[in-house]
LUMTOR-393558 format. One record per atom (N, C-alpha, C): y negated, x, z. Coordinates in steps of 0.1 Angstrom, whole numbers, plus 5000, padded with zeros to 4 digits. Layout:
YXZ...
% end
This chain:
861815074286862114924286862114874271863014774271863314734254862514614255861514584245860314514241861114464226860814264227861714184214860714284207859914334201859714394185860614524185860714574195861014734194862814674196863514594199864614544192864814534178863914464176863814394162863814564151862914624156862114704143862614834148862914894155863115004153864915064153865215164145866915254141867015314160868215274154869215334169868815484167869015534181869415674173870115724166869915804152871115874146872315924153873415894146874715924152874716064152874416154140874616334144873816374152872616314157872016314169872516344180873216224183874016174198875016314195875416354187877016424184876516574185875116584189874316724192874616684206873816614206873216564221874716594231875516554227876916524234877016654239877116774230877616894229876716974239875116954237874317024244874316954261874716854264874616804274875816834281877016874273878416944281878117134282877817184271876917294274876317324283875017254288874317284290874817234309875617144311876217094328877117214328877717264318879017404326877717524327876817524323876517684323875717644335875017504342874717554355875117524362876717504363877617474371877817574378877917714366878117834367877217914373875917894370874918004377874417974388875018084396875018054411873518054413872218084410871018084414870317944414870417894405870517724405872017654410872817694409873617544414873117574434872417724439872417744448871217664455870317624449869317524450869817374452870017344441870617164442872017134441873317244443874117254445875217184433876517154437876917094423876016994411875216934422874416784414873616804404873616994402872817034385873216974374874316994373875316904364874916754362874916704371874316544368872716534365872016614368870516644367870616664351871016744343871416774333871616674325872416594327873016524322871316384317870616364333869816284329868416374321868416464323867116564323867616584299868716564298868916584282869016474276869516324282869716164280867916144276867016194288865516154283865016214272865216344270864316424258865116384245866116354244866716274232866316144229866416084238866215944238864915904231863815974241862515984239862316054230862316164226862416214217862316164197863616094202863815994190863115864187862215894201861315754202862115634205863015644211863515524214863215464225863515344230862815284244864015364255863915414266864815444276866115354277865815224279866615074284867615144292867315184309867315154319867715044323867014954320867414814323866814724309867714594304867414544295866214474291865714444279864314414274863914304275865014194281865514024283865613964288865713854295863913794293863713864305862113874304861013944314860513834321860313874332859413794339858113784334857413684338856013654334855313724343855613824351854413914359855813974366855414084374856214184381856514114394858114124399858414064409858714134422857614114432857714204441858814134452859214044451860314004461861714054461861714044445863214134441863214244441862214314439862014484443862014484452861614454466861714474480863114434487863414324481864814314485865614384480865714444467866614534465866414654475865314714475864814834481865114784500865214694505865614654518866814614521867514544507869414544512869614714512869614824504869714924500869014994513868614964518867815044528868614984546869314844541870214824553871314854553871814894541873014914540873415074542872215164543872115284541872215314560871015224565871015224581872215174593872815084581874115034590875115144587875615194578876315304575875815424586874615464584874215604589874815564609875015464611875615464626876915484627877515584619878715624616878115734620879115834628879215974630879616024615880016004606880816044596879916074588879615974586878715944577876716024576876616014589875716104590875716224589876716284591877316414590877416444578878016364562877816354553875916314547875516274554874116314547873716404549873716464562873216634566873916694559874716704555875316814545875016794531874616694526873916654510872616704513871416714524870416754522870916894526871716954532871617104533872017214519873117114515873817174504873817114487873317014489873816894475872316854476871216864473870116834478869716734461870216794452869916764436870316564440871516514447872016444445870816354456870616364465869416274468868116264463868016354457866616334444866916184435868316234429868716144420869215994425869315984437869415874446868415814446867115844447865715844448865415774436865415844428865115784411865715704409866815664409867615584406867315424413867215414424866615374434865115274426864615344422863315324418863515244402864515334395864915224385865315084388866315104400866914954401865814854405865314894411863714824419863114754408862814844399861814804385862314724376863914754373864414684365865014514368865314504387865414384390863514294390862814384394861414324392860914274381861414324371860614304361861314234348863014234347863714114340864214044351864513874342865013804349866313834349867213784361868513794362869613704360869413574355870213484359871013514351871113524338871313594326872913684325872513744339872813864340874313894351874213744357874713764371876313704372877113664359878013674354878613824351877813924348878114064343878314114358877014084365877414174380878314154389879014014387880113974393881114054389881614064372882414084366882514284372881414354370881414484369881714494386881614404395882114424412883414454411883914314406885414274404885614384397885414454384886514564382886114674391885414694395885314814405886414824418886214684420886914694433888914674434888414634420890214584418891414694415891214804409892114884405892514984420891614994428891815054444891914984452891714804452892414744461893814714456893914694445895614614440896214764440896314874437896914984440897214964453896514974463896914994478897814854482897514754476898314664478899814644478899814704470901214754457901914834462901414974473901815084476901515164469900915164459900315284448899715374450899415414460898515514471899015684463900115684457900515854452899415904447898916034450898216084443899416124431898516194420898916314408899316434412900816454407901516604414900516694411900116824422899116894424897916844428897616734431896416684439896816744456896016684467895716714478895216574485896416544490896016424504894516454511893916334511892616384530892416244532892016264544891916164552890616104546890715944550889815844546888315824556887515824549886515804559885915654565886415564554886515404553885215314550885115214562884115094553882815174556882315234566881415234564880615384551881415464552881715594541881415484527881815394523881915274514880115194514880115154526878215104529877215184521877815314523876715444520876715434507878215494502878115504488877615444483878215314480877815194472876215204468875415264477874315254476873815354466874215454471873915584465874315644449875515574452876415594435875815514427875815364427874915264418873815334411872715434422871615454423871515554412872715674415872515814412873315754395874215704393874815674383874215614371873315544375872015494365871115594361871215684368870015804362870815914351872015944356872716044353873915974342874615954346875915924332875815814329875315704333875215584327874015604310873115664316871815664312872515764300873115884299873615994288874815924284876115864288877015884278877215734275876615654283876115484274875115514266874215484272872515484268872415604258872715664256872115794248873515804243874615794239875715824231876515694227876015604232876715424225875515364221874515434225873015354216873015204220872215154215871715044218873014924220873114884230874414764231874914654217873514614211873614504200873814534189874014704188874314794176875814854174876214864190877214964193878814874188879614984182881114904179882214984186883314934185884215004190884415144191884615204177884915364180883715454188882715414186881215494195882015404209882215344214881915364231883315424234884615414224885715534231885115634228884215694218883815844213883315864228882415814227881815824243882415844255883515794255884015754268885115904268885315944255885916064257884816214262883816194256882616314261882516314275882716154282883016154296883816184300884716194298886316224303886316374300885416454298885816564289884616674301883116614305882216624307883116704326884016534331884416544345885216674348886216714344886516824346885816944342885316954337883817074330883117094343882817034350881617044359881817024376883016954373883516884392884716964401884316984404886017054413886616994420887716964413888716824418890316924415891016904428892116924431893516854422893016794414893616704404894416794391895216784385895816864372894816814363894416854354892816844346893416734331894916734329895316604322894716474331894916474340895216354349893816324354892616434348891316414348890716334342891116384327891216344319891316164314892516174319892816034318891615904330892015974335891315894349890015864345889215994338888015944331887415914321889115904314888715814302888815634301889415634314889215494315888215444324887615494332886615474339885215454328885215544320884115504313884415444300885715434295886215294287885215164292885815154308884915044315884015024315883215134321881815124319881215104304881515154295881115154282881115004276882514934282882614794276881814724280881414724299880614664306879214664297878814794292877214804289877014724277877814714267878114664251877914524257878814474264879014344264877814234271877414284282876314264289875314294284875014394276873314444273872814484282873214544295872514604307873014744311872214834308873114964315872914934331872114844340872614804354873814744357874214674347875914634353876614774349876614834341877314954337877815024349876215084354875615144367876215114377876214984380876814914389878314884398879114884385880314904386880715034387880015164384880915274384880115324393879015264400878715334417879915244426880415124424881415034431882315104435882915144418884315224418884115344425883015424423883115544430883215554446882115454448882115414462883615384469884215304464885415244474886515374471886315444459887615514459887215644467886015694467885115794478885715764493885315664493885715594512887215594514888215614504889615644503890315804505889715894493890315984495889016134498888016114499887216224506887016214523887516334528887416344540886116304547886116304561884216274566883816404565882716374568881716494566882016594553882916564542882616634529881716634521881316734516880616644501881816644492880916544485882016454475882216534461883016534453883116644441882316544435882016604421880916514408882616434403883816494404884816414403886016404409886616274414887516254425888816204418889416304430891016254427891416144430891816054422892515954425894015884421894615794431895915754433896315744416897715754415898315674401898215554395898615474408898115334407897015274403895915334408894415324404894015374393894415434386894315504375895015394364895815384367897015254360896615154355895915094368894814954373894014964361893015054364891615094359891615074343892715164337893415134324893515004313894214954329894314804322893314734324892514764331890514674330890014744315890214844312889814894303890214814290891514844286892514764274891614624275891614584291891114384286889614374282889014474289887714494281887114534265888414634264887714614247888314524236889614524244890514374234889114254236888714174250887714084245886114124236886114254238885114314229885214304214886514314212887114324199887114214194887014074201887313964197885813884200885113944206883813864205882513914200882914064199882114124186882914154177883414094173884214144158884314274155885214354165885314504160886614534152887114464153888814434147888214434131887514324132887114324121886314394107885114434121884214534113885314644110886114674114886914824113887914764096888814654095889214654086888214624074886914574074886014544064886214674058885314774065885114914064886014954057887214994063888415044051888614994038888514864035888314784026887714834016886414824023885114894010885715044010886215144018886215304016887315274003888315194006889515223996888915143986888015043981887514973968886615103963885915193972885415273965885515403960887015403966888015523957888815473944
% end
């Protein structure tokens, strides 16, 4: 948790830090992607385990605060109403779902085979609890709007449009729908905040009040770079690519702008969720990365572009960038 002095007084992490960190956290997700004796345990979800299991020993490491959730303003004592409601919408949302044949069929097969990914469901879970308990939100609740809305917009206005094509060499399947969507939502938010929100924001864009332009695309490319490395997706691995470099463009802008890696979190359990309930069959498990329509990819893009153009204009990154050159070329 970020505490006003430990704002105040203490260095982001070093950038050749993060630029290890990046390398050993993509390393370190393909080689146990690959070893069948562990991925045989907690199944593909090593990969994301990884991902949070190298975000902490860095972070910490460096002595930095986690920021999970932001350091601003705190409540004057712990709030057990908003913990329990979180932990009780999330726990109805999970029960109204599971009265889906489908859907339960997909949790029996995450505990038989993907077992890593309900752990991280778990934890996650427990962050959101603590971090809605313990800052206030009002603050906040313009961001969570904003990070719904782009979640939900680049897979509804696609479908709207007819944009439903997948990418030549993908694979049609059938939709599982709203309630495949109940579940997710719950679970991706959850698992997302532990695993890639928490490494390629939090631990590779550093601190939000620090972070400029080029660090959250640097970032957003180690993510885009990360998804194909690790996920088995039926997709041409350009078109992975792209798809995940605007997804975490998004997320990256959301975290900068807001100061919350839970709106981050938030929105890319949204998007996962509704585009999950689209193109993964019932009863599958879900890849660590999904194919998705052209359109949605398109969409996504353009949430991306409006998010760092207002980034650019309300943290001066336009600016900081031409300063910079300024001084490089005055000091040649």
């Amino acid at each position: 948790m970020w505490t006003n002095v430990e704002l105040l007084s203490q260095p982001d992490v070093p950038l050749w830090v993060r630029g290890l960190a990046a390398v050993l956290a993509l390393v370190a997700s393909w080689w146990l992607v690959h070893t069948d004796a562990i991925r045989g345990l907690l199944g593909n979800s090593v990969a994301a385990l990884s991902l949070g299991i190298v975000a902490v020993f860095v972070i910490r490491g460096t002595h930095q605060p986690l920021g999970l959730w932001p350091g601003r303003p705190l409540r004057s004592g712990f709030s057990m109403v908003w913990a329990m409601a979180a932990a009780g919408s999330a726990a109805g949302l999970i029960a109204l779902a599971g009265s889906n044949a489908a859907v339960t069929e997909t949790v029996r097969r995450l505990l038989s085979e993907n077992l890593g990914i309900v752990l991280l469901v778990m934890v996650g879970a427990v962050g959101w609890a603590l971090g809605l308990g313990l800052v206030r939100q009002r603050r906040y609740a313009r961001w969570y709007g904003l990070a719904v809305i782009s979640g939900l917009t680049p897979v509804v206005v696609s479908r709207l449009l007819g944009w439903s094509a997948l990418p030549s060499g993908s694979v049609a399947v059938p939709s599982p729908g709203l309630y495949a969507f109940l579940f997710w939502v719950v679970a991706d938010t959850s698992r997302m905040l532990v695993t890639e929100e928490l490494a390629f924001r939090r631990m590779l864009i550093g601190r939000p009040d620090r972070a400029g332009m080029i660090v959250v695309l640097g970032a957003a490319v180690v993510s885009a770079i990360w998804l194909p490395l690790v996920g088995p997706d039926a997709s041409p691995i350009a078109w992975q690519l792209v798809h995940g470099l605007a997804v975490a463009s998004v997320a990256g802008g959301l975290y900068v702008l807001s100061g919350s890696l839970l709106v981050a979190a938030l929105y890319h359990g949204v998007y996962l969720a509704l585009l999950t309930s689209f193109v993964v069959p019932a009863g599958a498990t879900p890849a660590l990365a999904i194919q998705a329509p052209v359109g949605t990819v398109l969409v996504t893009m353009a949430v991306a572009v409006l998010l760092v153009g207002f980034g650019a204009r309300e943290r001066g990154w336009i600016g900081q960038l031409v300063e910079r050159r300024a001084r490089d070329a005055a000091g040649d």
